[in-house]
PyMOL Python script that loads the backbone (N, CA, C, O; Angstrom):
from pymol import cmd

cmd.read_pdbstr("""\
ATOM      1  N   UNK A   1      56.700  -8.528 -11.963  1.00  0.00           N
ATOM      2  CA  UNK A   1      57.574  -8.840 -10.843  1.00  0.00           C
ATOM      3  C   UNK A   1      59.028  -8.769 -11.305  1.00  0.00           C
ATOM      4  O   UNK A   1      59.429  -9.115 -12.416  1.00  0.00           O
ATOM      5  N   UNK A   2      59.721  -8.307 -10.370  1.00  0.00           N
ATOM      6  CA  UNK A   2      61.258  -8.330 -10.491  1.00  0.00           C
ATOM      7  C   UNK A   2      61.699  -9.621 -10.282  1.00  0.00           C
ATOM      8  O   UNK A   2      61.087 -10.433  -9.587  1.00  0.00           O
ATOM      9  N   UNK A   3      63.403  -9.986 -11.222  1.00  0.00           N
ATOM     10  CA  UNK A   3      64.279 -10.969 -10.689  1.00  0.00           C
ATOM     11  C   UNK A   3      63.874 -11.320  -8.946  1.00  0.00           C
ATOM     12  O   UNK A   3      63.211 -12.283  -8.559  1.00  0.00           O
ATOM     13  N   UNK A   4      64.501 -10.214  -8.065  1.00  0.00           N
ATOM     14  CA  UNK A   4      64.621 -10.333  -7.084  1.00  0.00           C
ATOM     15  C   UNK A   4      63.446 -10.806  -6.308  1.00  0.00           C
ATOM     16  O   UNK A   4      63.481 -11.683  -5.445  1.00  0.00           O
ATOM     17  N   UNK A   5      62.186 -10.002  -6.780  1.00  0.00           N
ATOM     18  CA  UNK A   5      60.788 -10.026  -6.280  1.00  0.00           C
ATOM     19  C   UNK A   5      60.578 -11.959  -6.067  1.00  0.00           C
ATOM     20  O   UNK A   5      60.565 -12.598  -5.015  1.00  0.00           O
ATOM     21  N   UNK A   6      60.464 -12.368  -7.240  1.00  0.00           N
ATOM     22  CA  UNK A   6      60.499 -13.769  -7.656  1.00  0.00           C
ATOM     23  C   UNK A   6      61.583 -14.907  -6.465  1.00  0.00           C
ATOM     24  O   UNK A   6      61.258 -15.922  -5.849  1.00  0.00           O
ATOM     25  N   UNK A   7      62.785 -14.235  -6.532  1.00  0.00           N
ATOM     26  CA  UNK A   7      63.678 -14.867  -5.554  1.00  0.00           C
ATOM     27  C   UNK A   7      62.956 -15.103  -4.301  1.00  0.00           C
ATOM     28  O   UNK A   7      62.752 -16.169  -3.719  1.00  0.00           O
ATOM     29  N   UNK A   8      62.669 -14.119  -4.049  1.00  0.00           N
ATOM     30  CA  UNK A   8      62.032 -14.045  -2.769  1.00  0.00           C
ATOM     31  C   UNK A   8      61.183 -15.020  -2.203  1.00  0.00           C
ATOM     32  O   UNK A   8      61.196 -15.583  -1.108  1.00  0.00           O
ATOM     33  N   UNK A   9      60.129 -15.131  -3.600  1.00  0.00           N
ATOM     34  CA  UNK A   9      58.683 -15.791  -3.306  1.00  0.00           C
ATOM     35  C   UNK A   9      59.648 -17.302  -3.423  1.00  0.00           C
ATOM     36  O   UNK A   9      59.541 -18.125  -2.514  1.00  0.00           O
ATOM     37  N   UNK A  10      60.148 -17.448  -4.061  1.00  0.00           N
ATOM     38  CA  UNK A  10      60.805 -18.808  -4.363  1.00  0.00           C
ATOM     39  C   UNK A  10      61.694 -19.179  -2.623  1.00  0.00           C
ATOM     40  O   UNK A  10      61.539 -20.189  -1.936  1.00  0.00           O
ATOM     41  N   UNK A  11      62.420 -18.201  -2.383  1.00  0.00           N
ATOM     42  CA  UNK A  11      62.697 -18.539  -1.033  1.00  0.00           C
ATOM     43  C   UNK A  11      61.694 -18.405   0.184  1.00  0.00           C
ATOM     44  O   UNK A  11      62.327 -18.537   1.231  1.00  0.00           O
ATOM     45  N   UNK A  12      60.249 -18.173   0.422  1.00  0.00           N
ATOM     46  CA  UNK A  12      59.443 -18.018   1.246  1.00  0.00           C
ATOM     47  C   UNK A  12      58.686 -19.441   0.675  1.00  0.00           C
ATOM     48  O   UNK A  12      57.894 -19.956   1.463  1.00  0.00           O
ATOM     49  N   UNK A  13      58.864 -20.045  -0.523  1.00  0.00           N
ATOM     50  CA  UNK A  13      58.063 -20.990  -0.684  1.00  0.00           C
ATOM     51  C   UNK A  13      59.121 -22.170  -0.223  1.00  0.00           C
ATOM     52  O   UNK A  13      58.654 -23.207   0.249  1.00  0.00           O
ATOM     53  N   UNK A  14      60.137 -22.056  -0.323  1.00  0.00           N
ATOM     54  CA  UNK A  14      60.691 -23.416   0.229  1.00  0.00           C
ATOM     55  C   UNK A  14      61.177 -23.368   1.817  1.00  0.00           C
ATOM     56  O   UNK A  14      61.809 -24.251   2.398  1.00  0.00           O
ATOM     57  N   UNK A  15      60.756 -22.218   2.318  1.00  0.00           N
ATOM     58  CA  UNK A  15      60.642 -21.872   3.864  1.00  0.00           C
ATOM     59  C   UNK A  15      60.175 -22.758   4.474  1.00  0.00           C
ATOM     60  O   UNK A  15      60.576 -23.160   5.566  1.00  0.00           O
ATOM     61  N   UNK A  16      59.152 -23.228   3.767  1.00  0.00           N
ATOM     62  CA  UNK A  16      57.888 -23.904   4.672  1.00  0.00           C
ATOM     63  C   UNK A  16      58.313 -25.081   5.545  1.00  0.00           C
ATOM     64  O   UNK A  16      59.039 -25.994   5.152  1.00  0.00           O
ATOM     65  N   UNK A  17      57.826 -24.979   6.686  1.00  0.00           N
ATOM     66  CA  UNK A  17      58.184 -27.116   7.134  1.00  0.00           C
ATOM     67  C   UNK A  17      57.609 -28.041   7.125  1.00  0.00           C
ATOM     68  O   UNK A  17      57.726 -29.049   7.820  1.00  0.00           O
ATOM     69  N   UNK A  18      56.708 -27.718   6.082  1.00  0.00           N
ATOM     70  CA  UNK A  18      55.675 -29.079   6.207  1.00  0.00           C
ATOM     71  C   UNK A  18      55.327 -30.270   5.080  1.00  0.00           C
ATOM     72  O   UNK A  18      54.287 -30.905   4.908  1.00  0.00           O
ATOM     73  N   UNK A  19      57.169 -30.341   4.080  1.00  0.00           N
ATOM     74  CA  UNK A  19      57.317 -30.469   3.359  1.00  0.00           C
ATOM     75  C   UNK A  19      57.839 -31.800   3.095  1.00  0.00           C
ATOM     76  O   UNK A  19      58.202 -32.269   2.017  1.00  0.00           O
ATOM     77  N   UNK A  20      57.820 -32.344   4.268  1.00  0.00           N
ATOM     78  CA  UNK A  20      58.180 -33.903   4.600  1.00  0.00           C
ATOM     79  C   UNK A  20      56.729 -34.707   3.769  1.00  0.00           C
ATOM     80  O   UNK A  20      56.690 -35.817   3.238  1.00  0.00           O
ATOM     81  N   UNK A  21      55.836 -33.864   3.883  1.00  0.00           N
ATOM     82  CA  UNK A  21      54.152 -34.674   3.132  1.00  0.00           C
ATOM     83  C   UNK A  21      54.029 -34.176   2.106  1.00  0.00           C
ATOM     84  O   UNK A  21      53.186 -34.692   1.372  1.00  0.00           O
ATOM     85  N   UNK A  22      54.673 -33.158   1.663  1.00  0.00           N
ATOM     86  CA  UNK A  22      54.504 -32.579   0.042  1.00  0.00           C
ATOM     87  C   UNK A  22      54.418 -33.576  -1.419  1.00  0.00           C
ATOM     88  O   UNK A  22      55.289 -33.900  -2.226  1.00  0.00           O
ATOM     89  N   UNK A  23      53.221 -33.823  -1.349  1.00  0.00           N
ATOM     90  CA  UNK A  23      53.534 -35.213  -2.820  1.00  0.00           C
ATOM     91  C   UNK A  23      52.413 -34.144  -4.163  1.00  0.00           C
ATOM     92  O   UNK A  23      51.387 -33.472  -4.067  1.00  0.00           O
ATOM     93  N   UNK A  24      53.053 -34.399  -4.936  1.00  0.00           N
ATOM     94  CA  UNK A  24      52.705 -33.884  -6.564  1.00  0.00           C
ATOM     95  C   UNK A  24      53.055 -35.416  -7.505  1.00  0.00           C
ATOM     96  O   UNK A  24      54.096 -36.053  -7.663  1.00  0.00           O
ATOM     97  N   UNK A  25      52.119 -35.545  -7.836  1.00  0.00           N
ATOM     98  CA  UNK A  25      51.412 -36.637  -9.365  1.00  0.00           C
ATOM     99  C   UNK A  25      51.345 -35.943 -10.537  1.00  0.00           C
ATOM    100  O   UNK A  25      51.102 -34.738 -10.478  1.00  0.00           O
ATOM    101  N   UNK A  26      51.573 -36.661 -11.962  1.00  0.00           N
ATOM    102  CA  UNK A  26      50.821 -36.721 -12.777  1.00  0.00           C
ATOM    103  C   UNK A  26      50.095 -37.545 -13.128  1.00  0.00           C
ATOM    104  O   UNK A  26      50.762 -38.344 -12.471  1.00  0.00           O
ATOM    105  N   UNK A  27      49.325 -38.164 -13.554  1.00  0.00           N
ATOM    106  CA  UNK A  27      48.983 -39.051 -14.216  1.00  0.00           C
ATOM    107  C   UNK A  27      48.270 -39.550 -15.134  1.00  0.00           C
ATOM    108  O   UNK A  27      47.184 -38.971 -15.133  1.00  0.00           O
ATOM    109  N   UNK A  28      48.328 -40.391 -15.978  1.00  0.00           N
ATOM    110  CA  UNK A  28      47.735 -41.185 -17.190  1.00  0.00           C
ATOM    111  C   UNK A  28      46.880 -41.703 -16.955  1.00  0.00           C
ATOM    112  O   UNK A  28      47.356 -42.775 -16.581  1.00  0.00           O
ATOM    113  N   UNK A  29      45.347 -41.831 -16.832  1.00  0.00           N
ATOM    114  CA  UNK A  29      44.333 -43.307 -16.915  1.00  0.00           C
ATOM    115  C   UNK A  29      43.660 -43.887 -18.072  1.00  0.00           C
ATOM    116  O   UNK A  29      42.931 -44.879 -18.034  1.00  0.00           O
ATOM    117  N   UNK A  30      44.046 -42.989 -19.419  1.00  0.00           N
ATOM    118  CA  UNK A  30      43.738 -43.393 -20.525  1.00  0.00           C
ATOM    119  C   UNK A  30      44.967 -43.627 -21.380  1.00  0.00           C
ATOM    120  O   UNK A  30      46.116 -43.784 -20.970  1.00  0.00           O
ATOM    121  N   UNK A  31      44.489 -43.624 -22.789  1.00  0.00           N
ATOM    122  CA  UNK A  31      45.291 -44.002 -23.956  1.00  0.00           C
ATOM    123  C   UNK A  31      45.984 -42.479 -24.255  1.00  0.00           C
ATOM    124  O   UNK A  31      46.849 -42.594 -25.124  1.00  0.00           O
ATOM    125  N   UNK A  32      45.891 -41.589 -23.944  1.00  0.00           N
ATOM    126  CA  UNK A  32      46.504 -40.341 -24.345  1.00  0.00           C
ATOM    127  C   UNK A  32      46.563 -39.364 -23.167  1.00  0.00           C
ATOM    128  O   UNK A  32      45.799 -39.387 -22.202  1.00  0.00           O
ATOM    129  N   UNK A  33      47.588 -38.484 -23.372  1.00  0.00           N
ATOM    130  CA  UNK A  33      47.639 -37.383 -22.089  1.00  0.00           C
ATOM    131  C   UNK A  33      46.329 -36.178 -22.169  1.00  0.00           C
ATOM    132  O   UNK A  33      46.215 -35.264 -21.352  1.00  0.00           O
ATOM    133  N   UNK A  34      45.555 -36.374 -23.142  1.00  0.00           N
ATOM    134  CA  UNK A  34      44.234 -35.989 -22.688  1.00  0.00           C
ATOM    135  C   UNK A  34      43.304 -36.716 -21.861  1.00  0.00           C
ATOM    136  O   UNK A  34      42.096 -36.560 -21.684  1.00  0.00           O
ATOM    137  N   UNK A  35      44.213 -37.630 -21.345  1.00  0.00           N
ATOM    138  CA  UNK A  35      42.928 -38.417 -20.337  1.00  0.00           C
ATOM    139  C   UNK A  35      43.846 -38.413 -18.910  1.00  0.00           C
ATOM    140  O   UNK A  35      43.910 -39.522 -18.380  1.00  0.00           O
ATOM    141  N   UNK A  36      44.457 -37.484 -18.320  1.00  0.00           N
ATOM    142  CA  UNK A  36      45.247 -37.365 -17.325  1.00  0.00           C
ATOM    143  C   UNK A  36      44.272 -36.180 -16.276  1.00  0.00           C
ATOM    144  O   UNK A  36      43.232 -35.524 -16.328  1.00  0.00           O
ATOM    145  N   UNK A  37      45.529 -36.482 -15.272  1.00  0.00           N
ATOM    146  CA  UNK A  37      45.129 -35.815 -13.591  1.00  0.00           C
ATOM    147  C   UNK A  37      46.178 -35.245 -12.946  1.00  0.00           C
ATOM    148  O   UNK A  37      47.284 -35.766 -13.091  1.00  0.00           O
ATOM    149  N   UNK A  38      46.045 -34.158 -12.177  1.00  0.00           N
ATOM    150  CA  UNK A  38      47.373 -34.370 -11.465  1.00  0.00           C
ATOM    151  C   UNK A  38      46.463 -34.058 -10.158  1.00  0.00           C
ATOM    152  O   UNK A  38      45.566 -33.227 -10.016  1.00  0.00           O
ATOM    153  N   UNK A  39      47.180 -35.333  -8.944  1.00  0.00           N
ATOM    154  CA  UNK A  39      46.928 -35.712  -7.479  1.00  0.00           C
ATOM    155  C   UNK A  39      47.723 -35.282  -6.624  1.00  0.00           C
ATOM    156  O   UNK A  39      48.694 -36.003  -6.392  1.00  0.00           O
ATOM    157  N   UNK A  40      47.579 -33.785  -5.755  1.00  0.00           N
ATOM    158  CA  UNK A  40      48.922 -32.971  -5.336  1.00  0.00           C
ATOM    159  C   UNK A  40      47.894 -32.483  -3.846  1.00  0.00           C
ATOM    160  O   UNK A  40      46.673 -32.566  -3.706  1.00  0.00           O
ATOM    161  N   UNK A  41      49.181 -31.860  -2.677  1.00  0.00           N
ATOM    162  CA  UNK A  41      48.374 -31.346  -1.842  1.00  0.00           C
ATOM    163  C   UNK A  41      49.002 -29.637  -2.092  1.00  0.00           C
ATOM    164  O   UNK A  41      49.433 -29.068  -3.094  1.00  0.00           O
ATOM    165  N   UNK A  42      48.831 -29.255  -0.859  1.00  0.00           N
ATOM    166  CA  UNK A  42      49.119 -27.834  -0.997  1.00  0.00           C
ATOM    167  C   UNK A  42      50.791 -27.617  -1.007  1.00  0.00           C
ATOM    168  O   UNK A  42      51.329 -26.782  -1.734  1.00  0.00           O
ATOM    169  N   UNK A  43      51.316 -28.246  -0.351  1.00  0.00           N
ATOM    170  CA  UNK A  43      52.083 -28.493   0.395  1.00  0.00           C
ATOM    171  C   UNK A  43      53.311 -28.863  -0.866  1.00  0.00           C
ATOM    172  O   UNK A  43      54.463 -28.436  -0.943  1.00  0.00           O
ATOM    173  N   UNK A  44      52.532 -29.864  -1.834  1.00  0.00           N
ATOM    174  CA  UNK A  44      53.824 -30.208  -3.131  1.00  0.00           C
ATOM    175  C   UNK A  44      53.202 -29.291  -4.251  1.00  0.00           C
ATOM    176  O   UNK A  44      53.803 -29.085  -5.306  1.00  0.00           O
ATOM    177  N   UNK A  45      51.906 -28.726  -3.956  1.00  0.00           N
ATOM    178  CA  UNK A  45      51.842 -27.407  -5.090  1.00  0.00           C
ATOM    179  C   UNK A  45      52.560 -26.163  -5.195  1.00  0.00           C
ATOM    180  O   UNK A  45      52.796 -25.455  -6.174  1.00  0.00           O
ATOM    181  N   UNK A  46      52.886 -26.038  -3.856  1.00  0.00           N
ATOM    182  CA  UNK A  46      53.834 -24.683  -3.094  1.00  0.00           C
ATOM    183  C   UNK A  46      55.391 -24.918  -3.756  1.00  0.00           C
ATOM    184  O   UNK A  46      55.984 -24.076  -4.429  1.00  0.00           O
ATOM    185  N   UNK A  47      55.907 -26.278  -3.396  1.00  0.00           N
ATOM    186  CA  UNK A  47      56.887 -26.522  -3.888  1.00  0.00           C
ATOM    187  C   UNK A  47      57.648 -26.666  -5.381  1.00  0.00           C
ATOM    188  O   UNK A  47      58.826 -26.479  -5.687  1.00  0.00           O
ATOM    189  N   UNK A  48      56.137 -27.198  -6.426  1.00  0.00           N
ATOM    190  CA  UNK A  48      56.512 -27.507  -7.363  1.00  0.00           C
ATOM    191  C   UNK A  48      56.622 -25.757  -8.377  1.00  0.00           C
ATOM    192  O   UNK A  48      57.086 -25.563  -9.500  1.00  0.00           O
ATOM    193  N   UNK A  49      55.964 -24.723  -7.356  1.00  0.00           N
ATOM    194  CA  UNK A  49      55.775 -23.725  -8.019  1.00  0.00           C
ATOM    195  C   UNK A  49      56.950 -22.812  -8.114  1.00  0.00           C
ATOM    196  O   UNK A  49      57.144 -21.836  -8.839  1.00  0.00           O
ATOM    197  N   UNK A  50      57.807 -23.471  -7.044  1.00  0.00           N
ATOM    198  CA  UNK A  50      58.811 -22.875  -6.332  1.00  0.00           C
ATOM    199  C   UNK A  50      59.812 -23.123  -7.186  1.00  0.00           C
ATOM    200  O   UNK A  50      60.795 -22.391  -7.306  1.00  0.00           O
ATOM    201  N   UNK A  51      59.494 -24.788  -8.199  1.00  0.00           N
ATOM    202  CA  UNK A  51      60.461 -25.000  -8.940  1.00  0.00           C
ATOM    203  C   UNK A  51      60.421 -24.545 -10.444  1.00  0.00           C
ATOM    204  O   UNK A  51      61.375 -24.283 -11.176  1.00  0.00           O
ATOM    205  N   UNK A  52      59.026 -24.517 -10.728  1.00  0.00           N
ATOM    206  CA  UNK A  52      59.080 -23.765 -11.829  1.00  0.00           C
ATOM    207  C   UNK A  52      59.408 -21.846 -12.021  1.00  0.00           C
ATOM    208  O   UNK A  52      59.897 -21.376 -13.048  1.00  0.00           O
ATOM    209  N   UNK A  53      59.055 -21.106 -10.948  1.00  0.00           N
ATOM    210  CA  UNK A  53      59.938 -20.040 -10.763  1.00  0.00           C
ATOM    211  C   UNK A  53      60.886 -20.299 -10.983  1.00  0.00           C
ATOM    212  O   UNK A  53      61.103 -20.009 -12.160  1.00  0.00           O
ATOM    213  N   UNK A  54      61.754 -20.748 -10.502  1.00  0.00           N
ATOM    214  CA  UNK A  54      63.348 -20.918 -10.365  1.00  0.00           C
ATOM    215  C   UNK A  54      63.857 -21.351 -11.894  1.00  0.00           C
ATOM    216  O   UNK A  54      64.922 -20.888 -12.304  1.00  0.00           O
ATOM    217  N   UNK A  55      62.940 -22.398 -12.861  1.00  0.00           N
ATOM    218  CA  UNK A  55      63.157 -22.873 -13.975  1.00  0.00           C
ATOM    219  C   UNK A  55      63.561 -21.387 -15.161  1.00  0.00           C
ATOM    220  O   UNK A  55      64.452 -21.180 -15.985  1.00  0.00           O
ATOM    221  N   UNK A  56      61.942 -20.337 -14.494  1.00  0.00           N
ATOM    222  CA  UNK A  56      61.581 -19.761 -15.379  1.00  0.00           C
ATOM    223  C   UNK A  56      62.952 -18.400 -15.361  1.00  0.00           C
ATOM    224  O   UNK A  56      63.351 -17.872 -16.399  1.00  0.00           O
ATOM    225  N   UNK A  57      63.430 -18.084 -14.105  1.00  0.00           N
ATOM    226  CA  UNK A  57      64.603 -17.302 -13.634  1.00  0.00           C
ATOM    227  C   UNK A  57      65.994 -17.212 -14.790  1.00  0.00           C
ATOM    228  O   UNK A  57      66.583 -16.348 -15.440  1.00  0.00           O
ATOM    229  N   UNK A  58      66.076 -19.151 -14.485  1.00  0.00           N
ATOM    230  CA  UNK A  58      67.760 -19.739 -15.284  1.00  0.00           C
ATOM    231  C   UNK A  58      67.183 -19.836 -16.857  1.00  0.00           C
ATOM    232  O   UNK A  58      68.028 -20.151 -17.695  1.00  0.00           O
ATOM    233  N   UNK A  59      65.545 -19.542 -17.422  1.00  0.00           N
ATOM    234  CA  UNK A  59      65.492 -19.696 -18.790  1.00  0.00           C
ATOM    235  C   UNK A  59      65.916 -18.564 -19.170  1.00  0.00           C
ATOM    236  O   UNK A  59      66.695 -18.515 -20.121  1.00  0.00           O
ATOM    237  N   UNK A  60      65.514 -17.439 -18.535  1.00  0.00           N
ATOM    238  CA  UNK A  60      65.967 -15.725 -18.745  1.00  0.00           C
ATOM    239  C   UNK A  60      67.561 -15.788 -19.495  1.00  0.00           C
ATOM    240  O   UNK A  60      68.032 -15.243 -20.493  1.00  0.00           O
ATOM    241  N   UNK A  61      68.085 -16.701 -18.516  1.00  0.00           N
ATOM    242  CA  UNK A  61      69.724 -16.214 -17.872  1.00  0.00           C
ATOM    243  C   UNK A  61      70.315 -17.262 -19.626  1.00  0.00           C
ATOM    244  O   UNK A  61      71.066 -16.899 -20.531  1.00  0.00           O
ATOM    245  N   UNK A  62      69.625 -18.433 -19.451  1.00  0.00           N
ATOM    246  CA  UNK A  62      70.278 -19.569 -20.166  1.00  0.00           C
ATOM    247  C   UNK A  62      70.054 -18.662 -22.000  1.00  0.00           C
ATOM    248  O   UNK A  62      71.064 -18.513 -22.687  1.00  0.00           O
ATOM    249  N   UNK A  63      68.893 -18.251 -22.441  1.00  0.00           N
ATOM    250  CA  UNK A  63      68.583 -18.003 -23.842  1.00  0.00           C
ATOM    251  C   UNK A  63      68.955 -16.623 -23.914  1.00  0.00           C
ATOM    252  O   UNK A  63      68.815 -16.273 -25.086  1.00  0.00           O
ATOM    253  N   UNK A  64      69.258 -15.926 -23.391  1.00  0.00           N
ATOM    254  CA  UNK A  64      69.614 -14.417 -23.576  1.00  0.00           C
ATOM    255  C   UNK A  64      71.338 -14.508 -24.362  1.00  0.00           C
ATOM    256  O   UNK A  64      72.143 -15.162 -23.698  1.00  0.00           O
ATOM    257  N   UNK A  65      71.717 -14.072 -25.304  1.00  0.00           N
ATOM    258  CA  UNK A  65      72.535 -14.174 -26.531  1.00  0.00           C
ATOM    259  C   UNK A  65      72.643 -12.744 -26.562  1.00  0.00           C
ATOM    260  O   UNK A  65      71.618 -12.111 -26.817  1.00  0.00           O
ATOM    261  N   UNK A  66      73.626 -12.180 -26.364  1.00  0.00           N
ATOM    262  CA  UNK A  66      74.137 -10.669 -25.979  1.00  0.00           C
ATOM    263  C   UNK A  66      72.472 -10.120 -25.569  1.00  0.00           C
ATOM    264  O   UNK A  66      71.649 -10.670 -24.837  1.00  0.00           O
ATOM    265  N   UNK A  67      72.372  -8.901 -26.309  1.00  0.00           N
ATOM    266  CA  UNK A  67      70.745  -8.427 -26.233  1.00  0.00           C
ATOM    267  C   UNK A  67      69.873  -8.626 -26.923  1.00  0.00           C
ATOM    268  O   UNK A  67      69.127  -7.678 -27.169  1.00  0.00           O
ATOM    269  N   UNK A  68      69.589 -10.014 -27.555  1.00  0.00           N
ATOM    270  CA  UNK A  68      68.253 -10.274 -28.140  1.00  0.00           C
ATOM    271  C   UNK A  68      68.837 -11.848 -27.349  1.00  0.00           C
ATOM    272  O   UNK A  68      69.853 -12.441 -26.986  1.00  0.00           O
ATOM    273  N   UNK A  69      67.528 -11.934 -27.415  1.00  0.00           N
ATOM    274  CA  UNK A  69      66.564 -13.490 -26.262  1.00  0.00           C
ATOM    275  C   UNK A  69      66.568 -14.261 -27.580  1.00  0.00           C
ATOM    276  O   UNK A  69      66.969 -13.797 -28.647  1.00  0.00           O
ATOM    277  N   UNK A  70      66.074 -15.501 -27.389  1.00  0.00           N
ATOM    278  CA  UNK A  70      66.019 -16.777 -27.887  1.00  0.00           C
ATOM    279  C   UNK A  70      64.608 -16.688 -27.911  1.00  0.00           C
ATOM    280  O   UNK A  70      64.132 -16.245 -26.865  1.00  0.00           O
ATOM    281  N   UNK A  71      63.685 -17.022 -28.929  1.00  0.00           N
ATOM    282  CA  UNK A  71      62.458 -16.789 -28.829  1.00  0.00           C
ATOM    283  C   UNK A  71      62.098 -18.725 -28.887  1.00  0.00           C
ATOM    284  O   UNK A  71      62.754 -19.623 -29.414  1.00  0.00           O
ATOM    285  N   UNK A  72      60.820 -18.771 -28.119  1.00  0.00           N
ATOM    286  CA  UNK A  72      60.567 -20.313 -27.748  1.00  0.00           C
ATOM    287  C   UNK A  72      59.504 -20.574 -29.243  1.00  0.00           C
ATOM    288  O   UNK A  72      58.737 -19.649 -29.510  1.00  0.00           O
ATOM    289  N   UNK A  73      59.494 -21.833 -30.174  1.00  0.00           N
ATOM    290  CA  UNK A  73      58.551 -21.786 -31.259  1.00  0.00           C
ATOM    291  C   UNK A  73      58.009 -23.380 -30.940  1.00  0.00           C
ATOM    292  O   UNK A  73      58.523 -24.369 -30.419  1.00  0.00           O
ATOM    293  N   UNK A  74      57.103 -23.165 -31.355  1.00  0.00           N
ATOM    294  CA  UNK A  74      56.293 -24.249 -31.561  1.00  0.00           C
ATOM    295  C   UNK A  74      56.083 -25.347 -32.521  1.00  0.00           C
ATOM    296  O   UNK A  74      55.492 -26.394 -32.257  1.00  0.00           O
ATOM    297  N   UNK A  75      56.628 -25.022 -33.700  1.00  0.00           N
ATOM    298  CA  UNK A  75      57.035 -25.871 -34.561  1.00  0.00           C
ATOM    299  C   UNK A  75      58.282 -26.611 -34.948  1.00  0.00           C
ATOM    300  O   UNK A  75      58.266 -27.392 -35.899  1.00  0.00           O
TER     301      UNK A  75
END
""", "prot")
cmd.dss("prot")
cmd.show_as("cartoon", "prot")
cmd.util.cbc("prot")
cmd.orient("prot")
């Protein structure tokens, strides 16, 4: 997908109006985040996806250092 392509979906996802009920959870019921849930409808899944697009857009923009990228590490 293109920049733009992405824009798009990101602006058709926050189109929606039914966003007054949109709720997204995480949550903990144990001693570690291997014992988690997340409690969401469609409605705050649409949205939250809308925000991680948009995250993933400004990471492009934010780590790019003339023409070589910022590579993400794990250690």
């Amino acid at each position: 997908m293109t920049d733009e392509d992405i824009k798009k979906l990101i602006d058709d996802l926050r189109s929606q109006k039914n966003y007054d009920e949109a709720y997204i959870g995480f949550f903990q019921y144990g001693g570690g985040p291997d014992e988690s849930y997340i409690k969401a409808n469609r409605q705050g899944l649409e949205l939250h996806a809308a925000e991680l697009l948009e995250a993933a857009l400004e990471t492009e923009k934010e780590f790019e250092i003339g023409k070589e990228k910022t590579r993400f590490s794990t250690n």
